[in-house]
C-alpha positions in Angstrom: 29.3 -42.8 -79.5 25.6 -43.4 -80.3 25.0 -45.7 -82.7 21.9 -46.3 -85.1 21.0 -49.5 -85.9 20.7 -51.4 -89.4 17.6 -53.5 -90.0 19.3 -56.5 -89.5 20.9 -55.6 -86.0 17.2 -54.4 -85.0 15.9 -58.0 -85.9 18.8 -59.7 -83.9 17.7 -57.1 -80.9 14.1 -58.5 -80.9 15.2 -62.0 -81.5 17.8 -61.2 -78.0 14.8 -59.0 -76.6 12.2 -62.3 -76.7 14.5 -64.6 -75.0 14.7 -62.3 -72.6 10.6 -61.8 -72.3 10.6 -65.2 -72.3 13.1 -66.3 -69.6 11.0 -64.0 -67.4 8.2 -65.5 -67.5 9.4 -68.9 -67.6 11.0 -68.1 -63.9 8.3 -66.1 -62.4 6.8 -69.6 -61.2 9.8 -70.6 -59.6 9.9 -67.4 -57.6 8.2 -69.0 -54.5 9.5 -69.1 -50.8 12.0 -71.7 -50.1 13.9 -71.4 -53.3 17.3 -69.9 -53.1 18.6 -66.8 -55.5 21.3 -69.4 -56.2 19.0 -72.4 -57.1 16.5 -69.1 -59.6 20.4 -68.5 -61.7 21.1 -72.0 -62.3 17.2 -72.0 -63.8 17.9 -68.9 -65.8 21.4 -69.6 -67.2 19.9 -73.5 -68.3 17.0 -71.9 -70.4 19.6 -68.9 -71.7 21.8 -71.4 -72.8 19.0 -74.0 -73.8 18.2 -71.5 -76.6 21.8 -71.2 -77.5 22.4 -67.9 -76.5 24.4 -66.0 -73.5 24.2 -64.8 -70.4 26.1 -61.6 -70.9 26.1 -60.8 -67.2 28.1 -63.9 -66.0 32.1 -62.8 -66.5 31.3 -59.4 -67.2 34.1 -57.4 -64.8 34.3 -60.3 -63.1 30.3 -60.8 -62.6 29.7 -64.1 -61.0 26.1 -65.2 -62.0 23.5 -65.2 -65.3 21.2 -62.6 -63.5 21.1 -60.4 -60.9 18.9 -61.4 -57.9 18.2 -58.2 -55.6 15.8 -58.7 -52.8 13.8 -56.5 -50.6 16.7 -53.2 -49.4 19.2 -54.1 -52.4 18.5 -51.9 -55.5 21.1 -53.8 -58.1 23.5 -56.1 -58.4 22.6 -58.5 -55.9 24.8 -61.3 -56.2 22.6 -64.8 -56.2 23.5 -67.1 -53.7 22.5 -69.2 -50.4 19.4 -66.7 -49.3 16.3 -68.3 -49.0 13.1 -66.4 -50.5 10.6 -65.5 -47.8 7.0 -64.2 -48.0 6.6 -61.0 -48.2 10.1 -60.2 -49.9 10.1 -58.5 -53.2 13.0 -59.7 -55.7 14.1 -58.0 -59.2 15.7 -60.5 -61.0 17.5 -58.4 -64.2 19.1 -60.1 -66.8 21.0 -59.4 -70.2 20.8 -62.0 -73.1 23.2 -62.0 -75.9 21.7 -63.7 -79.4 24.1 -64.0 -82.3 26.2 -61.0 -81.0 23.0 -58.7 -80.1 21.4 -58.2 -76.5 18.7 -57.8 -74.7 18.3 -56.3 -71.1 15.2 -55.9 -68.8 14.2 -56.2 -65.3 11.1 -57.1 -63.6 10.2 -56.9 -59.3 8.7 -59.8 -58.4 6.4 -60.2 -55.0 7.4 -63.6 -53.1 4.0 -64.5 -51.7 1.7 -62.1 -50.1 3.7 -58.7 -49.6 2.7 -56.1 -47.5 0.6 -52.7 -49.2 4.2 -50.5 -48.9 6.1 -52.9 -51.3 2.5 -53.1 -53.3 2.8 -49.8 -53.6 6.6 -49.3 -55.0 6.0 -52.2 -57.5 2.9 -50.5 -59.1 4.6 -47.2 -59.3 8.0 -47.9 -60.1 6.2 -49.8 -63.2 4.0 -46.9 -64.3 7.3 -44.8 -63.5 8.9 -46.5 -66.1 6.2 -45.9 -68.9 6.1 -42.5 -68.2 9.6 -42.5 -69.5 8.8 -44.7 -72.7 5.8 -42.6 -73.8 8.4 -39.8 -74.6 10.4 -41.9 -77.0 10.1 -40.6 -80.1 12.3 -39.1 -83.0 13.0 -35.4 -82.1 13.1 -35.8 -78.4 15.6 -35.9 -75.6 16.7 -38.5 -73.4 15.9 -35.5 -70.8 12.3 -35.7 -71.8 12.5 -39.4 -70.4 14.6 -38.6 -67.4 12.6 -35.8 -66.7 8.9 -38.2 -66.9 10.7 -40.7 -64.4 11.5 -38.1 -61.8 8.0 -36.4 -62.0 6.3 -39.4 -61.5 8.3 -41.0 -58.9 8.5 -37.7 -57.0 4.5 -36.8 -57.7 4.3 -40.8 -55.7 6.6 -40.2 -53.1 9.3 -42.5 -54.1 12.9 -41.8 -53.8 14.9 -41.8 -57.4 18.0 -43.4 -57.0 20.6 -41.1 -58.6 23.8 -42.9 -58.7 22.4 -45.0 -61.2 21.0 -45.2 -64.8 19.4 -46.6 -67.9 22.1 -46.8 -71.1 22.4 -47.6 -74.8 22.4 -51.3 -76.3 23.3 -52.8 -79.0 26.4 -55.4 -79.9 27.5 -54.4 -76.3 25.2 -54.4 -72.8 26.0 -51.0 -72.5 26.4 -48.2 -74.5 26.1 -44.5 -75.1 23.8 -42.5 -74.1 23.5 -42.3 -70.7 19.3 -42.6 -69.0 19.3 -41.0 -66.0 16.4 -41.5 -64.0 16.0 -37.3 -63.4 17.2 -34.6 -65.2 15.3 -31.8 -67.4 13.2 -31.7 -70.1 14.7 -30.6 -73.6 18.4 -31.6 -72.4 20.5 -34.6 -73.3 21.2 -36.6 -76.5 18.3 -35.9 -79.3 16.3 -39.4 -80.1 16.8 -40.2 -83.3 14.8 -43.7 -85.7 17.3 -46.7 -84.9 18.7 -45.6 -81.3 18.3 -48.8 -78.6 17.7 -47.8 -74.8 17.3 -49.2 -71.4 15.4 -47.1 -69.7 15.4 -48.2 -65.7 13.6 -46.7 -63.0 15.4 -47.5 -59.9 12.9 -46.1 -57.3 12.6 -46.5 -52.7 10.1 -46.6 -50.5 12.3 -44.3 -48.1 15.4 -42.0 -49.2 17.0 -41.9 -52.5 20.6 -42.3 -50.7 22.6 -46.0 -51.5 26.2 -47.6 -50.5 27.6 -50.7 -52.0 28.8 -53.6 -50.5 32.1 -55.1 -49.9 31.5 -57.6 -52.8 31.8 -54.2 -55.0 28.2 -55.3 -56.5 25.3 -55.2 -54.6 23.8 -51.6 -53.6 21.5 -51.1 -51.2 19.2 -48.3 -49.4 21.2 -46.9 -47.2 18.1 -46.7 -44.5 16.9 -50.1 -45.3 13.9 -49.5 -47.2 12.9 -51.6 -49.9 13.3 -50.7 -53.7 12.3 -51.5 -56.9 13.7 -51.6 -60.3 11.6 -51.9 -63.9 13.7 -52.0 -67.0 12.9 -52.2 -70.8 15.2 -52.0 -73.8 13.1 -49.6 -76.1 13.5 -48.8 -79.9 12.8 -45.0 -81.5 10.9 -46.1 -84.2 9.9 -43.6 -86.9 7.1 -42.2 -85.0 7.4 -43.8 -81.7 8.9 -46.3 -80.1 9.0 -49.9 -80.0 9.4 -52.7 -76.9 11.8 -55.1 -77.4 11.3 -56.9 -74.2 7.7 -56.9 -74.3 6.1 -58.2 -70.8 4.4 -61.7 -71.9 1.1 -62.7 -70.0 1.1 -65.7 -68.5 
């Protein structure tokens, strides 16, 4: 069921939303070589919980970390642990923060260094993929209008959309209905409507759009090895637009 949220739930969303804007740029420092995914949670789920709020992610089925730490071949999920950054890797580090019973989601690719112009590339358009699909929020669209901007984009680039996976609803839980997929067809899917919360995701490769998951039933990967890269934003319809509750903050 969609759900359309009060004025009060949409203030707890941009309060959740912030700390989440904020704990992404207080890590992006920290991401450096040498530093472990392991050592970039324990950073994250300190500030989360130094603001007295959650990190939704850790528990969830079973989830063992505060954020997901996917480097260079992994799309998602990618459990943080010994693995030492290196230059040249890129690293999305997604995280969910829950304020006072609301949450906030986005994810951000991060270059480690000096990266090579291939992974240059999938960051800048794996980004601009993913305001294609915000510019079509608005009341009286379709989440296939969004779906549908992804795709033409990442195609239009050469980048492989990663179908298996999708953007969702938010609210009082990480995820709700409706459904973002990253392709689909204009005019199709659940109408936008003032008060609806998305994630909207691009999940884009530099190679083929095909993935597997690990034995740790978590991380997915490219299934020929190629790097990917994975923007996220949780996004209000607003009377006549939209609105960014995750907004990116310059350093």
């Amino acid at each position: 069921m969609i759900t359309i949220k009060s004025e009060r739930e949409i203030e707890l969303m941009r309060q959740a939303g912030m700390l989440v804007s904020l704990m992404h740029k207080f890590i992006k420092p920290y991401i450096k070589a040498g530093i472990t995914t392991k050592e970039l949670d324990k950073l994250c789920e300190d500030f989360i919980i130094s603001h007295d709020a959650v990190p939704t992610e850790k528990g969830y089925e079973g989830y063992p970390a505060s954020i997901c730490a996917s480097v260079n071949d992994t799309v998602v999920h990618g459990i943080p642990n010994n693995y030492k950054l290196k230059d040249g890797d890129i690293i999305t580090i997604d995280v969910v923060i829950g304020y006072k019973g609301y949450q906030g989601d986005a994810a951000w690719t991060y270059a480690v260094g000096s990266i090579d112009d291939d992974k240059k590339y999938l960051m800048e358009h794996t980004e601009k993929a993913l305001y294609e699909g915000i510019n079509m929020v608005r009341p009286g669209n379709r989440i296939g209008d969004i779906s549908n901007a992804v795709y033409e984009y990442a195609t239009k680039h050469h980048l492989g959309v990663v179908r298996e996976l999708c953007g969702h609803g938010i609210g009082s839980q990480m995820h709700e209905d409706p459904d973002v997929p990253n392709f689909g067809n204009k005019g199709t899917g659940p109408l936008l409507k003032e008060g609806m919360c998305i994630c909207i995701e691009p999940m884009l490769t530099f190679g083929e759009r095909y993935v597997y998951m690990m034995d740790d039933d978590w991380t997915i990967k490219t299934d020929d090895g190629s790097p990917a890269a994975h923007y996220e934003h949780t996004v209000l319809v607003t009377k006549d637009g939209y609105e960014i509750l995750t907004p990116r903050l310059e350093d």
